[in-house]
C-alpha positions in Angstrom: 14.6 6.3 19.2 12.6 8.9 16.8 11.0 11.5 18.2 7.0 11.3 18.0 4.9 14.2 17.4 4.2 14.4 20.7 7.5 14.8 21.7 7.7 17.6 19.1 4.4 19.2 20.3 6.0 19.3 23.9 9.1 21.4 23.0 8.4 25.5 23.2 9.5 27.3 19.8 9.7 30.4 20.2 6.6 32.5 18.7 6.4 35.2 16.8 3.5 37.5 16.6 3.4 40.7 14.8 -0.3 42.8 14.4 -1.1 43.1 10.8 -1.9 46.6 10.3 -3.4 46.6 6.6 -5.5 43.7 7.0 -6.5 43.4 10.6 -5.7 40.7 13.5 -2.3 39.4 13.8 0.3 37.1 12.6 2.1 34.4 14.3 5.2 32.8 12.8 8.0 30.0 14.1 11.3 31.0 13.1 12.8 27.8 13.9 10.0 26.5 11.8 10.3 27.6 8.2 7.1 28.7 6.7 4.8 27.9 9.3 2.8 31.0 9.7 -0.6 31.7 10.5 -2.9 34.3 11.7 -6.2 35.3 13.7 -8.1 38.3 14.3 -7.2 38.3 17.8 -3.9 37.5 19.8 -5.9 34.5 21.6 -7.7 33.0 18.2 -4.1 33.9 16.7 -2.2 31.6 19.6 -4.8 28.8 19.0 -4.2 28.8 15.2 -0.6 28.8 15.4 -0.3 25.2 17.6 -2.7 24.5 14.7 -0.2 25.2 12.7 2.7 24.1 14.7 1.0 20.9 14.3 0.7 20.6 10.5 4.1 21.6 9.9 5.6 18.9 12.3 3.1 16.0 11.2 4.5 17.1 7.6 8.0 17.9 8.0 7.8 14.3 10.2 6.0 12.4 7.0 8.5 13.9 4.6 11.6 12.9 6.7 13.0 16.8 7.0 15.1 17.5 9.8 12.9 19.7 12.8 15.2 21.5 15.6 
């Protein structure tokens, strides 16, 4: 049986965050998730955006048929 998003949404990737510096706020990335990055002024609004994210990336890694670990 496939996986749902759901199913994906449930798993805990490990999370990145790194405070950008230059610009302000910080940056949250998935390494396990290629190119899903995001950011936020603030480690909370950062952590909200990044299941945002987390989100997009599975809904289009699962509409484009590419492999997720």
């Amino acid at each position: 049986m496939m996986k749902t998003l759901d199913d994906y949404m449930k798993l805990s990737y490990r999370m990145e965050i790194v405070e950008d510096k230059d610009e302000g706020g910080y940056v949250i990335s998935y390494p396990d998730l290629p190119g899903c990055i995001t950011c936020g002024e603030t480690i909370e609004t950062a952590v909200v955006n990044a299941v945002d994210a987390k989100k997009a990336w599975i809904e289009a890694a699962l509409e484009e048929g590419l492999p997720i670990w």
